[in-house]
RODO-2510 file (C-alpha; in nm, 4 decimals, decimal comma):
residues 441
     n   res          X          Y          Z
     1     x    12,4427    -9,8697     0,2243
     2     x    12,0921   -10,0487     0,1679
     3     x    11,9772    -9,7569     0,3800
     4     x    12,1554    -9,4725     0,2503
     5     x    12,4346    -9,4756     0,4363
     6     x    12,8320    -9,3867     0,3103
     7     x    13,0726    -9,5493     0,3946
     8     x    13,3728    -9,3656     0,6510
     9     x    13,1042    -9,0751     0,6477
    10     x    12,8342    -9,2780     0,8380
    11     x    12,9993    -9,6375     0,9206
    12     x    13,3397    -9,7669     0,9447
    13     x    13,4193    -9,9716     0,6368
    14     x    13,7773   -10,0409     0,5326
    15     x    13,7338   -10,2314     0,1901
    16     x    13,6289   -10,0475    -0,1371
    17     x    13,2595    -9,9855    -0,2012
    18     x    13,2072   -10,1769    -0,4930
    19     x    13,0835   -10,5155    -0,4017
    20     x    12,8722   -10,3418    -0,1830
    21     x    12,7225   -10,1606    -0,4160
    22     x    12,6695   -10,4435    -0,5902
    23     x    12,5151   -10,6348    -0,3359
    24     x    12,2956   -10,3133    -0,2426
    25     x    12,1055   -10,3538    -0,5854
    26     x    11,8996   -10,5708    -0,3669
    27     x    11,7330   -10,3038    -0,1694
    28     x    11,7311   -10,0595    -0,4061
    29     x    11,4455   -10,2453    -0,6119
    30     x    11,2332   -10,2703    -0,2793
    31     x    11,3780   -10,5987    -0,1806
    32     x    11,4678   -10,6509     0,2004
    33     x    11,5900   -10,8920     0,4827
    34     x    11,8955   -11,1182     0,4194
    35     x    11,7273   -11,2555     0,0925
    36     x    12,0535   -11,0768    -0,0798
    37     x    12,2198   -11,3620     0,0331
    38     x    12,0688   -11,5202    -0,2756
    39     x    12,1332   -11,2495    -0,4731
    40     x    12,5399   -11,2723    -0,3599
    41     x    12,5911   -11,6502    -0,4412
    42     x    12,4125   -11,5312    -0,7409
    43     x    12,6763   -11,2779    -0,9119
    44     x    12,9067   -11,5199    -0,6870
    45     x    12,7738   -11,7665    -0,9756
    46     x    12,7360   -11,5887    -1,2780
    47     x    13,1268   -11,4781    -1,1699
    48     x    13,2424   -11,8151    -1,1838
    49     x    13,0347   -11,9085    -1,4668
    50     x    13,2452   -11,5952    -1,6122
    51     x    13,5898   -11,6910    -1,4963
    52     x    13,5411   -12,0300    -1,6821
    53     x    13,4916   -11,9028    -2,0165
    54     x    13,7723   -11,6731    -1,9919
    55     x    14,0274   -11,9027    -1,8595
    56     x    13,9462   -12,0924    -2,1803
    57     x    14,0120   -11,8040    -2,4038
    58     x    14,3613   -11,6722    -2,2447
    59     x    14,4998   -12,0155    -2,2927
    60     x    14,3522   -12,1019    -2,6691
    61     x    14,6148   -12,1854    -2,8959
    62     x    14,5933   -12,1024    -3,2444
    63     x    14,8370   -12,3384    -3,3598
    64     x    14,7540   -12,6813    -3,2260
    65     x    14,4616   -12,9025    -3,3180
    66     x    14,5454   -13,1935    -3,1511
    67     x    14,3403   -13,1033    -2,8107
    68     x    14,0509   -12,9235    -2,9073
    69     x    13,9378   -12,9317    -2,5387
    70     x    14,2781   -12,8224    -2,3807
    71     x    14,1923   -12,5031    -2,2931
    72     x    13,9161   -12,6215    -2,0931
    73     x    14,1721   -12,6965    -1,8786
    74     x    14,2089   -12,3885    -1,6625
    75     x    13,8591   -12,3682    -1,6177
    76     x    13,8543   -12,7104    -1,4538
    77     x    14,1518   -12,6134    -1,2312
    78     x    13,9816   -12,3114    -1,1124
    79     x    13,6318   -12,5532    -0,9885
    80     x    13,8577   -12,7649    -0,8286
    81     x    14,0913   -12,4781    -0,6898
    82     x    13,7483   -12,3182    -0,5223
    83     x    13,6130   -12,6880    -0,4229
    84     x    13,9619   -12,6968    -0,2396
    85     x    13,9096   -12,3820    -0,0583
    86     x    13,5851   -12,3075    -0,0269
    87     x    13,6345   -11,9675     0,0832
    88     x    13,7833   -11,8774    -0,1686
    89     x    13,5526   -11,8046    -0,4423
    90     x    13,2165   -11,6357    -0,2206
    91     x    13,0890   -11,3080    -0,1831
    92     x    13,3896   -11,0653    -0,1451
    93     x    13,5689   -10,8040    -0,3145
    94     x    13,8133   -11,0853    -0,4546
    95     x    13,5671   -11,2664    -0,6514
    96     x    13,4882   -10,9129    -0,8695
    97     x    13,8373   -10,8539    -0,9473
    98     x    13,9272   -11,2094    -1,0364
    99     x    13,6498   -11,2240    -1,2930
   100     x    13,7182   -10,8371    -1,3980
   101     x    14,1291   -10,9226    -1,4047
   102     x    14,0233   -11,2580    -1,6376
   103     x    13,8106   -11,0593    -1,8858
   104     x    14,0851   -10,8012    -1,9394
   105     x    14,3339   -11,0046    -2,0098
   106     x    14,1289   -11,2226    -2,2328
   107     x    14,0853   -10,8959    -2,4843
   108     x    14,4564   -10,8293    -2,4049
   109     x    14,5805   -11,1228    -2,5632
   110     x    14,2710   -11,2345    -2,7832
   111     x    14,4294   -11,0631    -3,0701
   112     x    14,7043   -10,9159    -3,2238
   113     x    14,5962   -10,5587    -3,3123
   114     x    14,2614   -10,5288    -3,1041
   115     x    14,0540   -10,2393    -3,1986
   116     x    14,0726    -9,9264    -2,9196
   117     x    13,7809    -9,9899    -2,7689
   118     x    13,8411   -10,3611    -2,6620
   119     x    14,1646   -10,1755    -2,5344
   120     x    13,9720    -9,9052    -2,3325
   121     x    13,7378   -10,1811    -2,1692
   122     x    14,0299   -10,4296    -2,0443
   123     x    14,1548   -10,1416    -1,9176
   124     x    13,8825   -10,0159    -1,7294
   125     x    13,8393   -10,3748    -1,6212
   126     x    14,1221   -10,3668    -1,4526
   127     x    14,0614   -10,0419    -1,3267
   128     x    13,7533   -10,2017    -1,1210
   129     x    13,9999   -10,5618    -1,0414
   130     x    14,2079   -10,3493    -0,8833
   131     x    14,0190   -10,0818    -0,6943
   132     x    13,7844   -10,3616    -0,5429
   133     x    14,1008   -10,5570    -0,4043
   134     x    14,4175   -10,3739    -0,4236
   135     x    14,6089   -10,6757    -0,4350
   136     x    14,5118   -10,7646    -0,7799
   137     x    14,7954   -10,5512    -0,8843
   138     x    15,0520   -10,8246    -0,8360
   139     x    14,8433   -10,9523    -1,1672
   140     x    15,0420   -10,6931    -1,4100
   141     x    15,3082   -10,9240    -1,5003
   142     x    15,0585   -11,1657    -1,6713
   143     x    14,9494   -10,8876    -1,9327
   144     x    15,3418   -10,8051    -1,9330
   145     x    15,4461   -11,1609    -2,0670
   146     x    15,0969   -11,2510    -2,2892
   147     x    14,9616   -11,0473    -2,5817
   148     x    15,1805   -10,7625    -2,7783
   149     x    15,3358   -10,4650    -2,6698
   150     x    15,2852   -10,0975    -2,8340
   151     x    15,2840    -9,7715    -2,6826
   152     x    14,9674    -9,6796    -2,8161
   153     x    14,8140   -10,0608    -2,6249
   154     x    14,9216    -9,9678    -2,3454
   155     x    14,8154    -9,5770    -2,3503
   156     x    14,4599    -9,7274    -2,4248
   157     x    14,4780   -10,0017    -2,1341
   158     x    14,6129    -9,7051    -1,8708
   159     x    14,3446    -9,4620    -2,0013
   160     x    14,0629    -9,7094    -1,9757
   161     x    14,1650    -9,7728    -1,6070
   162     x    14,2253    -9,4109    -1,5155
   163     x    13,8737    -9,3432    -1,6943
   164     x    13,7199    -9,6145    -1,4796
   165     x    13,8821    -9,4285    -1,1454
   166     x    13,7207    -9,0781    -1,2808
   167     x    13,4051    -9,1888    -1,3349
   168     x    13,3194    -9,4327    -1,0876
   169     x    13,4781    -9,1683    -0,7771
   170     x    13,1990    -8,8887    -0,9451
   171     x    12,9293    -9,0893    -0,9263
   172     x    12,9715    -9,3196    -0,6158
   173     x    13,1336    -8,9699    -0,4613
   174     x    13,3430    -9,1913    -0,2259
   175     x    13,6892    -8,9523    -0,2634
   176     x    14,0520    -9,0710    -0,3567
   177     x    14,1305    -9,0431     0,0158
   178     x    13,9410    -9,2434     0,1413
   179     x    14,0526    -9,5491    -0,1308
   180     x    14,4034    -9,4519     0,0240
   181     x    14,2978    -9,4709     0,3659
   182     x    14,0915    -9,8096     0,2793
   183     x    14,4023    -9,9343     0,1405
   184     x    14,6642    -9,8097     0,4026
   185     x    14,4575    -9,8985     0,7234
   186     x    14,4007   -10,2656     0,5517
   187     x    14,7592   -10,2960     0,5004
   188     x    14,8523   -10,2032     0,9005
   189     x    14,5340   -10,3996     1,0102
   190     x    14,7204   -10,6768     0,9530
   191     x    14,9828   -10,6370     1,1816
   192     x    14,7538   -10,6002     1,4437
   193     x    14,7172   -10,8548     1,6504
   194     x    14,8418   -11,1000     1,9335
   195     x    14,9804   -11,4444     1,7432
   196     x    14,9244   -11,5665     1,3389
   197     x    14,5489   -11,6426     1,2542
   198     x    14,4367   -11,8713     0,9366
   199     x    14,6360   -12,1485     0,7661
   200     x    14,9786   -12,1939     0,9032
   201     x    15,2469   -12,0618     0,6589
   202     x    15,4136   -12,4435     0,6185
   203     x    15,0540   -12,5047     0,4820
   204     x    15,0780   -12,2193     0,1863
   205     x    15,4298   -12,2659     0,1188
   206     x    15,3515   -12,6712     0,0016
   207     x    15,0644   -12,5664    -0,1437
   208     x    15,2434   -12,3349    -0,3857
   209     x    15,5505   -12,6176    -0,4358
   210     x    15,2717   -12,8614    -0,5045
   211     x    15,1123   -12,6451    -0,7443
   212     x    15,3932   -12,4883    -0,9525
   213     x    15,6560   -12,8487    -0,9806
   214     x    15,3244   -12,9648    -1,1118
   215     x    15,3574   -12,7680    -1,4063
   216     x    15,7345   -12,7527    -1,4566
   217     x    15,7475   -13,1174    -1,6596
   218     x    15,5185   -12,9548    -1,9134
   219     x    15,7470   -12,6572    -2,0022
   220     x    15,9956   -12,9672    -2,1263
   221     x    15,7040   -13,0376    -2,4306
   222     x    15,6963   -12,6568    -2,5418
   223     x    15,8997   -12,5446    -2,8232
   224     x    16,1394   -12,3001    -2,7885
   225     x    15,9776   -11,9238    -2,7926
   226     x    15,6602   -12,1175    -2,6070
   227     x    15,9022   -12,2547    -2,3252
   228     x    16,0678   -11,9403    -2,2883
   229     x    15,6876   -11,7675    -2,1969
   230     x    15,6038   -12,0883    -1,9916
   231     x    15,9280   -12,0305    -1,7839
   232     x    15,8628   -11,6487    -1,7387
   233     x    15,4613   -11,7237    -1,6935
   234     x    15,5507   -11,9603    -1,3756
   235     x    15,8743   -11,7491    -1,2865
   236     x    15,5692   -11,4932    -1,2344
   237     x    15,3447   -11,7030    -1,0491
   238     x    15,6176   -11,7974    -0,8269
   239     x    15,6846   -11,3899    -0,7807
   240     x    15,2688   -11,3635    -0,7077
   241     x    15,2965   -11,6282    -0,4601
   242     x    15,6060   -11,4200    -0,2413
   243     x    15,4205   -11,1059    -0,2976
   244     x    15,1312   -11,2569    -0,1636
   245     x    15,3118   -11,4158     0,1167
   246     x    15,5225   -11,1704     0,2400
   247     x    15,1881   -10,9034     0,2374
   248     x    14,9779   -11,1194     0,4532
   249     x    15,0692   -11,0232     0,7749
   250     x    15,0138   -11,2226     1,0907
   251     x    14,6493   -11,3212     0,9034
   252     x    14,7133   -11,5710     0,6660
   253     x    14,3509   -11,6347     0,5032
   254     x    14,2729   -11,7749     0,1887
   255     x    14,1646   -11,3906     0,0494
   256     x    14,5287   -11,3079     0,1118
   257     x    14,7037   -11,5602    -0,1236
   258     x    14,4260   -11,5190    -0,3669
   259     x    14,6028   -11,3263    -0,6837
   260     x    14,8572   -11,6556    -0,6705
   261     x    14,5939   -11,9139    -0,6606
   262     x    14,3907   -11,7836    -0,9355
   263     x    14,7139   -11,7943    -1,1163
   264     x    14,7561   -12,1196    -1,1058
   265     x    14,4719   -12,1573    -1,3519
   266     x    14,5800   -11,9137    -1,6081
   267     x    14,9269   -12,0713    -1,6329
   268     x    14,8375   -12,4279    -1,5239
   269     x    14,5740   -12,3888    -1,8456
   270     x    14,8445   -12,1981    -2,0752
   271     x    15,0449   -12,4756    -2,0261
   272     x    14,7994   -12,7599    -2,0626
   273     x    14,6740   -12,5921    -2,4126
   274     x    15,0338   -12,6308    -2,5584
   275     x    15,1107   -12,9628    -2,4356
   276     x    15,1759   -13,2666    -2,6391
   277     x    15,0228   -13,5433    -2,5010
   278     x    15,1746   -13,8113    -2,7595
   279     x    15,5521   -13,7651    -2,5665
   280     x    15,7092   -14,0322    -2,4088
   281     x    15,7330   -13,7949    -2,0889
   282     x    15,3473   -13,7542    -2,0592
   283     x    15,3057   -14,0423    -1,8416
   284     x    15,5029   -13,9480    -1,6075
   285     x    15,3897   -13,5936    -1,5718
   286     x    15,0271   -13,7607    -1,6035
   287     x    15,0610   -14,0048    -1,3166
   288     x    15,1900   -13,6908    -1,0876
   289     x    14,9244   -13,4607    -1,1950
   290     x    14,6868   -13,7626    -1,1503
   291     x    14,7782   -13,7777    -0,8094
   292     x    14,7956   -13,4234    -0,6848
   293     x    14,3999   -13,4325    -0,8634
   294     x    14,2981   -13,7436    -0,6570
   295     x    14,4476   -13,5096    -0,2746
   296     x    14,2494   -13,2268    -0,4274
   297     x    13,9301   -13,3920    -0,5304
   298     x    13,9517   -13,5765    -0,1606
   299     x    13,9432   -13,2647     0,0028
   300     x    13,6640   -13,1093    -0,2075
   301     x    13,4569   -13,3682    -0,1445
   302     x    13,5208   -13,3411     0,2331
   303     x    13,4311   -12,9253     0,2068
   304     x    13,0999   -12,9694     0,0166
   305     x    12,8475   -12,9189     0,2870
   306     x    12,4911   -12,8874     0,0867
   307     x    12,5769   -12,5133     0,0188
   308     x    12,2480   -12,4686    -0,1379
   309     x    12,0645   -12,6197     0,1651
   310     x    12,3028   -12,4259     0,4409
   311     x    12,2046   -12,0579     0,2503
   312     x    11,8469   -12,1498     0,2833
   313     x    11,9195   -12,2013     0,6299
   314     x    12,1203   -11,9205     0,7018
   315     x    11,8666   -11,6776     0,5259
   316     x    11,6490   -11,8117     0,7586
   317     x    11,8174   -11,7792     1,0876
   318     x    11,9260   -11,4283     0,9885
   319     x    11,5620   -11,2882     0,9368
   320     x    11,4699   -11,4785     1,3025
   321     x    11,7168   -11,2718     1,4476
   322     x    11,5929   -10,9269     1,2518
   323     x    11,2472   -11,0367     1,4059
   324     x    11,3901   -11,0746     1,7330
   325     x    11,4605   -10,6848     1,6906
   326     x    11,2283   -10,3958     1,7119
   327     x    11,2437   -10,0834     1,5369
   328     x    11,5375    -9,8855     1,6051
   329     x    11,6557   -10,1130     1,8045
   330     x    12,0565   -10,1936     1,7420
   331     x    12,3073   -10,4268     1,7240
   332     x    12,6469   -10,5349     1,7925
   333     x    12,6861   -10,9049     1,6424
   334     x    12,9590   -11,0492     1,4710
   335     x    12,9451   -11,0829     1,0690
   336     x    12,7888   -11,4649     1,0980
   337     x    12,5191   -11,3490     1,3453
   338     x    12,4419   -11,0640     1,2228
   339     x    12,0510   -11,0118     1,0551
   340     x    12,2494   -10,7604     0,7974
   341     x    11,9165   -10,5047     0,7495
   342     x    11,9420   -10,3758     1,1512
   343     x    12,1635   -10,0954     1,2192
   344     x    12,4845   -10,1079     1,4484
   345     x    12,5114    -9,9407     1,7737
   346     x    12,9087    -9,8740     1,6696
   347     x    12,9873    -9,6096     1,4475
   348     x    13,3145    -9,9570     1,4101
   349     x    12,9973   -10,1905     1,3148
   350     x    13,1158   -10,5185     1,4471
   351     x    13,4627   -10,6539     1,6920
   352     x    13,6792   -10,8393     1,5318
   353     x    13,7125   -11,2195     1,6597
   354     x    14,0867   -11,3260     1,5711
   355     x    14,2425   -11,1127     1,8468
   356     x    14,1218   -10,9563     2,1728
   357     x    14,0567   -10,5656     2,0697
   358     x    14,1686   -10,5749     1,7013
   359     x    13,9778   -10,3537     1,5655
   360     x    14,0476   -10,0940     1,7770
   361     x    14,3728   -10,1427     1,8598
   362     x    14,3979   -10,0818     1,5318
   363     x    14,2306    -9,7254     1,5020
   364     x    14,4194    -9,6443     1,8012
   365     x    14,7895    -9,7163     1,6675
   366     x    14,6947    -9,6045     1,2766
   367     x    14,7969    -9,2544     1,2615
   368     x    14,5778    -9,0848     0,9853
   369     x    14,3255    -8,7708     1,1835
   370     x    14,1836    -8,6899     0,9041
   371     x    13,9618    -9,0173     0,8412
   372     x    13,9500    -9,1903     1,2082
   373     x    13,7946    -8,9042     1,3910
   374     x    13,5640    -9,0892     1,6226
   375     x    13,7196    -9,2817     1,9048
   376     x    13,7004    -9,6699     1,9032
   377     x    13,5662    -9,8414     2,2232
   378     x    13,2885   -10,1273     2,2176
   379     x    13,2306   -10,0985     2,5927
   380     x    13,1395    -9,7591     2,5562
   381     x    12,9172    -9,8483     2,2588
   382     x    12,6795   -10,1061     2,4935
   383     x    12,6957    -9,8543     2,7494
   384     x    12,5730    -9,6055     2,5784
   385     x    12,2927    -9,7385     2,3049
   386     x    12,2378   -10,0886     2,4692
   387     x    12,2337   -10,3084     2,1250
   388     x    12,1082   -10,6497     2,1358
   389     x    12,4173   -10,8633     2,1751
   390     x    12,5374   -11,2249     2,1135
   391     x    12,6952   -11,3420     2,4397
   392     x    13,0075   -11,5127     2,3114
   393     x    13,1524   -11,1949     2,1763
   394     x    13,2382   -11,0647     2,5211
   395     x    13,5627   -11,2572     2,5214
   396     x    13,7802   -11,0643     2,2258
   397     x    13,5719   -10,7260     2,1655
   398     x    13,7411   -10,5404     2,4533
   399     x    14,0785   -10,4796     2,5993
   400     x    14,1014   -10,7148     2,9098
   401     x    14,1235   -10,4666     3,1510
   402     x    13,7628   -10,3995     3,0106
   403     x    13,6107   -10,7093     3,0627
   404     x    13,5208   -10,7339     3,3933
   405     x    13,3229   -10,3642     3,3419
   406     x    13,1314   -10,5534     3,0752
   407     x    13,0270   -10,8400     3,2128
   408     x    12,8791   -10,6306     3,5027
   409     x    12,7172   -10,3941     3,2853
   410     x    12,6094   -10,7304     3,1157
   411     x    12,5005   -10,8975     3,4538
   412     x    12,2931   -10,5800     3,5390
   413     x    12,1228   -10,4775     3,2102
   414     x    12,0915   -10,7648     2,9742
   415     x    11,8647   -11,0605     2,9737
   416     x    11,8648   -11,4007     2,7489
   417     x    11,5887   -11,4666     2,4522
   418     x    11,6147   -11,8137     2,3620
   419     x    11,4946   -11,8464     2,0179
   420     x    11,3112   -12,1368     1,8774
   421     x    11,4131   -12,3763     1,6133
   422     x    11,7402   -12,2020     1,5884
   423     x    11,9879   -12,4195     1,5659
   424     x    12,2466   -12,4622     1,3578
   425     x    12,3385   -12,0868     1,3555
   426     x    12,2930   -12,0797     1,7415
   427     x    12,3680   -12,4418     1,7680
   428     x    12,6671   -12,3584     2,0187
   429     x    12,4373   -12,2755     2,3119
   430     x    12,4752   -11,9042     2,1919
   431     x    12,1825   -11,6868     2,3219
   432     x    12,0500   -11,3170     2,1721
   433     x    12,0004   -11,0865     2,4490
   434     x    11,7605   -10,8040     2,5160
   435     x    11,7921   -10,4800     2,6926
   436     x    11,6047   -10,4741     2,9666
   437     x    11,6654   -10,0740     3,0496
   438     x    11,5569   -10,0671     2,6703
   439     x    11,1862   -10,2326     2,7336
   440     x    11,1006   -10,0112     3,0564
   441     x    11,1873    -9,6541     2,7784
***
């Protein structure tokens, strides 16, 4: 997109175009090279930053004055949530629609007869939580059981998100078919593929027991009409969580479970805002909580890795590789490897790595002609335009029968570059190779 491309017109892409848009902002000012890295983990930043304050304002109540801080509390459960799994709060569509999702329900519920505008705009934030991930729709019950309920709110709210949809398919001119083909081809991709990849399910399922009993022994300090929207507000995360769960397919990453885990801070910090800290039963709820914190913090600690010294890094390695390549010269490198400004040599950009042929075993078996019209096959692709390769993706890009046709075409055509100073990118051993066939043109 930094270059003018479209997306499904001139590259296969099958999320929605609005992170990278975003991210594209970058080039567009004259910037180049992976420097928009730094730009990411900044809006990946300034989101969080975001998230925080909002957090604070759904779960402010009006009443109590006894814990002026207690709505602070969902923001610190969201750090720790992303400290806990780091991948879950980086540069992806998820991270725009969990800050756009926050910020609409804050004006949902921030008051009790909001003007029309502040209607219109959590609306239209929602619009963009949900077109950039889908999935954020299993977040409608929240705005269902907080703030009131009029036909004329919820008019505004639908026509602020419909006026979103308008405005940003005229501009961006990426169609309402393609969003349904983005969303229908991510759905089957997940079926795709030879065993279960990402955390075991056993691992999500404690997780979310863990999580929600740790809430249950504050609903018994609510009073009554507060209890009853405590119940419902976990009765809901608990619905999230199977939505999630069932919907994730034989992939279970963190990005699929997200809507339920940035739940957990909106009715984790709900619940903490209206809880009386002067009952008898608070010690043993505290001790528990206290507990489950100490696991969590453990394993944050363990996942901190330097993050601002690893980007500098990793900007690095990424622009030795770009300088490894010529002018149009291509590649074919997974996501990690990849230098991000040099063009692909497959109209499919990059093979998947969690199952041999994925991604196009996929566009084979999804019937929908009228998007998928070019044929999918990465041996054909190095055949044909010779891209500079990284030799460890040989293993899963192809069908198996193909492999053996690779590695000659490999054998015959392709020679090693051994960078310098490359490590830890390349620290496996892995080596970028060069065309010779394309140094004798």
């Amino acid at each position: 997109m930094s270059q003018g491309l479209r997306p499904i017109d001139d590259f296969f892409q099958h999320h929605q175009p609005i992170l990278w848009d975003l991210l594209s902002l970058y080039y567009r000012i004259g910037l180049d090279g992976a420097g928009v890295l730094f730009w990411g983990r900044v809006l990946v930043a300034v989101c969080g930053l975001a998230c925080v304050w909002a957090l604070a304002g759904i779960a402010r109540n009006p009443v109590s004055k006894d814990m002026p801080f207690a709505p602070l509390g969902g923001g610190g459960i969201f750090i720790l949530m992303t400290l806990f799994l780091p991948e879950l709060y980086v540069s992806r569509p998820e991270t725009i629609s969990i800050t756009c999702m926050l910020y609409a329900l804050l004006l949902w519920c921030r008051e009790n007869s909001p003007p029309a505008h502040s209607l219109i705009i959590a609306g239209a934030l929602a619009g963009v939580a949900c077109y950039a991930s889908p999935r954020f729709l299993a977040f409608g019950g929240f705005f269902l059981l907080l703030g009131n309920h009029s036909i004329r709110r919820w008019a505004l709210f639908i026509g602020g998100g419909l006026s979103f949809l308008v405005a940003y398919t005229a501009v961006s001119g990426f169609q309402l078919e393609k969003v349904a083909f983005n969303i229908e081809f991510s759905s089957y991709l997940q079926t795709v593929g030879d065993r279960s990849a990402g955390r075991p399910a056993d691992f999500w399922n404690l997780l979310a027991v863990a999580m929600i009993s740790a809430m249950l022994p504050l609903l018994f300090r609510l009073n009554k009409s507060e209890r009853r929207c405590g119940l419902l507000l976990v009765a809901n995360l608990l619905v999230v969580y199977v939505v999630c769960h069932r919907t994730a397919g034989l992939f279970r990453y963190t990005q699929a479970y997200a809507p339920f885990l940035f739940g957990v801070p909106v009715v984790a910090g709900w619940l903490f805002a209206r809880w009386n800290p002067k009952s008898p039963r608070s010690l043993a709820f505290g001790v528990y909580a206290l507990v489950l914190l100490f696991v969590a913090s453990v394993v944050a600690a363990v996942n901190i890795r330097r993050p601002q010294f690893q980007l500098l890094e990793f900007v690095r390695q990424k622009d030795l590789l770009a300088s490894v390549i010529p002018a149009g010269g291509t590649v074919m490198l997974f996501t990690v490897k990849h230098p991000i400004t040099a063009r692909d040599a497959s109209y499919y950009g990059s093979p998947l790595f969690d199952a041999q042929d994925r991604l196009c075993r996929a566009v084979r078996g999804f019937k929908n002609g009228d998007i998928l019209r070019k044929r999918c096959n990465f041996l054909d692709d190095v055949r044909d335009a010779r891209p500079y390769l990284v030799d460890t993706w040989t293993d899963v890009a192809v069908a198996e029968d193909q492999l053996p046709l690779l590695n000659k075409l490999l054998a015959e055509h392709y020679e090693p570059i051994r960078l310098e100073n490359a490590a830890p990118l390349l620290r496996e051993g892995v080596m970028v190779e060069r065309s010779t066939a394309l140094n004798q043109e």
